[in-house]
C-alpha positions as CSV (number, residue, x, y, z in Angstrom):
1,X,-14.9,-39.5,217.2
2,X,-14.0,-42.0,214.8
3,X,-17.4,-41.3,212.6
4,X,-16.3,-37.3,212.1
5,X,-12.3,-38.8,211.5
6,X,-11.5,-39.0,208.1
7,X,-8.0,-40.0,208.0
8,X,-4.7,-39.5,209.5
9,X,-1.6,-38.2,208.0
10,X,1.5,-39.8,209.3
11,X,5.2,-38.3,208.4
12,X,6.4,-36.0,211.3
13,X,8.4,-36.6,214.2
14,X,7.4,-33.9,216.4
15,X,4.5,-31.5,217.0
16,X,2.8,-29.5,213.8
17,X,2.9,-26.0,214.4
18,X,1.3,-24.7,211.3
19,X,-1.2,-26.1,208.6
20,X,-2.2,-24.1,205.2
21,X,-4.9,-25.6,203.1
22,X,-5.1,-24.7,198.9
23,X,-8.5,-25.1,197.1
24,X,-7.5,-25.0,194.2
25,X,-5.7,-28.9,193.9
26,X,-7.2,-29.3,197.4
27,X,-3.4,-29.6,198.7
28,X,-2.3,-29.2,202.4
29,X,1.3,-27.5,204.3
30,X,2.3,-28.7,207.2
31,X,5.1,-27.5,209.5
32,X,6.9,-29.0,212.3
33,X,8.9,-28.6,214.9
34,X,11.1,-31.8,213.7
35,X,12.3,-28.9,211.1
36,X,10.5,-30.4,208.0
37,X,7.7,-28.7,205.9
38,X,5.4,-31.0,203.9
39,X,3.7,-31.1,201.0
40,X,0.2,-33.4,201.2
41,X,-2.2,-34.6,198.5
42,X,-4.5,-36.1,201.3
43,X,-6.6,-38.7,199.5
44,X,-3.6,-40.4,198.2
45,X,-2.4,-43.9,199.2
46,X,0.7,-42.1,200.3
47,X,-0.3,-38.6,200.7
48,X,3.1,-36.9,201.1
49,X,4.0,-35.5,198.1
50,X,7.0,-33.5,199.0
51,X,9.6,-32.1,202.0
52,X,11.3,-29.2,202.5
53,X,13.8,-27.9,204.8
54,X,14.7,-31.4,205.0
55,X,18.7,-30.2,206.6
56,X,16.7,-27.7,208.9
57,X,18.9,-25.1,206.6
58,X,17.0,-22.1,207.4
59,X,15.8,-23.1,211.1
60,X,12.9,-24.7,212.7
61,X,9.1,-23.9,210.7
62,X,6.7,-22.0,212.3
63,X,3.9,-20.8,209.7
64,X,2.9,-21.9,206.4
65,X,0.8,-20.6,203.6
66,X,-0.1,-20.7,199.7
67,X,0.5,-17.3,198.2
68,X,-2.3,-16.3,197.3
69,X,-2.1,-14.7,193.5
70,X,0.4,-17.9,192.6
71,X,-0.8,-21.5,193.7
72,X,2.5,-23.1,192.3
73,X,4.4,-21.1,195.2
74,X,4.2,-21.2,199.0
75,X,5.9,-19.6,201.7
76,X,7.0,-20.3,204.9
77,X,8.7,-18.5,208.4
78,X,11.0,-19.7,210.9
79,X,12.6,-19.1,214.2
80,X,15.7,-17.9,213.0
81,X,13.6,-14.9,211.8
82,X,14.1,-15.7,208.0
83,X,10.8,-15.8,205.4
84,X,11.6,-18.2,202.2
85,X,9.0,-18.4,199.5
86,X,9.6,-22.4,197.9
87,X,8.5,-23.4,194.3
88,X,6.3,-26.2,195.2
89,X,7.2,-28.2,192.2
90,X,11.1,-27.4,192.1
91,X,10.9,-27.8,196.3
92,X,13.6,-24.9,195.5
93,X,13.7,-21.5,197.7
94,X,13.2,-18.6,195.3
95,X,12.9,-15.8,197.1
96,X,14.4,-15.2,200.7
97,X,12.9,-11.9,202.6
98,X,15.5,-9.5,203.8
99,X,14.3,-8.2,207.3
100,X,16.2,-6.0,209.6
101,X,17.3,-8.2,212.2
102,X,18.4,-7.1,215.6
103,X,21.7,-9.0,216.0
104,X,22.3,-11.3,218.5
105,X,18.3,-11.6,220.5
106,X,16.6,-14.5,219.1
107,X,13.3,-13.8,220.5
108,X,12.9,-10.7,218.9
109,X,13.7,-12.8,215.3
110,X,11.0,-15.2,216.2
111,X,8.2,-15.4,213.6
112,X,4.9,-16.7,215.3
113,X,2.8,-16.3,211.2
114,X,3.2,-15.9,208.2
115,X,-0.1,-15.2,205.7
116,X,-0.1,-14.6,201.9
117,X,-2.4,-11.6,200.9
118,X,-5.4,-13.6,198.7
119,X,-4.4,-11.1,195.6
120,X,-1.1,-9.2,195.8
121,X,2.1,-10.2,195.8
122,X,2.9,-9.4,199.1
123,X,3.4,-11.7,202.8
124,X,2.7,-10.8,205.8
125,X,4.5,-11.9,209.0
126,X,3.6,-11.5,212.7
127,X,6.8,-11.0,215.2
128,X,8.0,-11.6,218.7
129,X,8.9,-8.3,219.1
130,X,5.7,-7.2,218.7
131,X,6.0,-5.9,215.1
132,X,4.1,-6.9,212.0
133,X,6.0,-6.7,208.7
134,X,5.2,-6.5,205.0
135,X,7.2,-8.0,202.1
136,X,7.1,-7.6,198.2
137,X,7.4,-11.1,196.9
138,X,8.9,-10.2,193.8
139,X,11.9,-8.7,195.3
140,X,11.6,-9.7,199.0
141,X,12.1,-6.4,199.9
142,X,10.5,-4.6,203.3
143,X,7.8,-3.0,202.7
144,X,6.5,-1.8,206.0
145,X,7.2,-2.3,209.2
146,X,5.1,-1.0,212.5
147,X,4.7,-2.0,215.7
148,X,1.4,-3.4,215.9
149,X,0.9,-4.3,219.7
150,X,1.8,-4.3,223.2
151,X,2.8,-8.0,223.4
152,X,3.8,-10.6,221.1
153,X,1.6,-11.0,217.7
154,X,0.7,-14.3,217.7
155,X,-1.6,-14.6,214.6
156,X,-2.3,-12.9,211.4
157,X,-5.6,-13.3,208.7
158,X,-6.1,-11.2,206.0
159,X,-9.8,-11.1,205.1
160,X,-11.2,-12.7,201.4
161,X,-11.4,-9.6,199.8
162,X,-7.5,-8.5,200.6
163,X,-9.1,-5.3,202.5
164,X,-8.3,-5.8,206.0
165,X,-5.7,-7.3,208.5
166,X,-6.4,-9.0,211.9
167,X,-4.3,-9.6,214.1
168,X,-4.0,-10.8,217.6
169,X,-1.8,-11.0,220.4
170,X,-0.7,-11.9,223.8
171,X,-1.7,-8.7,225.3
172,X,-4.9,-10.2,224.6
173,X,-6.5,-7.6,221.9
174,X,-7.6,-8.4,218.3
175,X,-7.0,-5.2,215.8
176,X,-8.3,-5.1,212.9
177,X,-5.9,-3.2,210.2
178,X,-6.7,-1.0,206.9
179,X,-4.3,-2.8,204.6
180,X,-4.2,0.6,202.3
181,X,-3.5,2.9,205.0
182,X,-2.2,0.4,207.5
183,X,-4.0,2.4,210.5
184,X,-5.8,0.0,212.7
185,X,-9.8,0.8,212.6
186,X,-10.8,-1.4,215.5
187,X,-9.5,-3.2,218.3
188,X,-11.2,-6.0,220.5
189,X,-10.2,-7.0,224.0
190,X,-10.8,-10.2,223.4
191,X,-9.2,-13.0,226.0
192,X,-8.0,-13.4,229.6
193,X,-4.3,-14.0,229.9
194,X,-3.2,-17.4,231.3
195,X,0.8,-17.8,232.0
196,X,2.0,-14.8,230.1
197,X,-0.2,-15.7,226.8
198,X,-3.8,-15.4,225.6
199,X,-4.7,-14.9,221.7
200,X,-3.3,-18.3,219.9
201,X,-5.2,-17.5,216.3
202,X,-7.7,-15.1,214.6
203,X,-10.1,-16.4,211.5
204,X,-12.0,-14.4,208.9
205,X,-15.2,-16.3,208.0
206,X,-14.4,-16.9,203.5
207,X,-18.0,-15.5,203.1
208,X,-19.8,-14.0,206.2
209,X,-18.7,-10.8,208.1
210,X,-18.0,-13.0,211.4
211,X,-14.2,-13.2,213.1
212,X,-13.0,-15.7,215.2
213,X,-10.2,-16.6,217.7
214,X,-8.9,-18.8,220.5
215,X,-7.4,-18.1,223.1
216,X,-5.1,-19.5,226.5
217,X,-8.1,-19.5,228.4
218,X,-9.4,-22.2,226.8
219,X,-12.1,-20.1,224.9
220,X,-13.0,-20.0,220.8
221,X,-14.9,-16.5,220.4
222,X,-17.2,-15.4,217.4
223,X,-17.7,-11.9,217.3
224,X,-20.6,-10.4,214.3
């Protein structure tokens, strides 16, 4: 609809995988499978500000996202299984997470999303092999580690207030998570599988108590 289209932001080569978007200079990530992340100032005559991963050095992008508590960072996953926080004004890696990898299975080192809680220093990452990890930015050391599903987690919020987790999966439930406790106090059967795969994303509304998600079957749900 080219009345709703505002603009179009031209710079990757290949499909965009992830997209993070900061109020606070009204800034947008973007990730790609071409191996790039980019760094956008949107109403700009030329609207990329920055790359990164520009030599693919830590693998191919899957999930991007401000950290919450410090604007001037970001953080981003990647196939290989590795979790980098960037300096967005350096475009230098400070911090790389240490996870314990299985050696030698790439699937199981696949991160499908990364999210920054809104007021602690700590990232969350959803996995392959069905676990979700937590990580202390400071030191990029493991936190916690559980396994969260029964399929692969495909998507991770954390809700405005930094109280709970969502996250969904392909054995089509949402759970929502304590983030104190890091018990799960609900879970949601939420999507029909199609070919293996059903939740893609989950979405806490900034200000009302709905949830959201989309799924294979072609569906976006609401739930109050």
């Amino acid at each position: 609809e080219p009345n709703v289209l505002a603009g179009t932001l031209i710079a990757h080569t290949d499909a965009v995988w992830g997209l993070a978007y900061s109020g606070v200079k009204n800034h947008l990530l973007s990730c790609s499978a071409d191996g790039t992340i980019r760094l956008w100032n949107p109403p700009e005559k030329i609207p990329c500000i920055c790359t990164y991963n520009g030599e693919k050095e830590h693998g191919i992008p899957t999930s991007v996202d401000f950290i919450g508590c410090d604007p001037a960072h970001m953080v981003a996953s990647f196939n290989t299984g590795s979790t980098v926080i960037y300096d967005l004004e350096t475009s230098q890696s400070v911090v790389m997470f240490s996870s314990q990898i299985e050696s030698g299975v790439q699937s199981s080192n696949h991160i499908n999303k990364v999210v920054s809680h809104p007021t602690l220093p700590v990232t969350i990452t959803a996995h392959e092999d069905r676990h979700i990890k937590f990580f202390d930015n400071k030191t990029g050391k493991m936190i916690h580690s559980m396994v969260a599903h029964l399929d692969a987690v495909t998507s991770l919020a954390v809700d405005p207030n930094g109280i709970y987790l969502m996250s969904g999966s392909h054995d089509c439930s949402i759970r929502l998570w304590n983030l104190d406790s890091k018990t799960c106090v609900q879970e949601i059967t939420a999507h029909r599988k199609k070919l293996d795969e059903s939740i893609y994303d989950v979405a806490f509304h900034p200000s009302k108590a709905y949830i959201a998600s989309a799924g294979a079957d072609a569906l976006a749900k609401v739930f109050v």
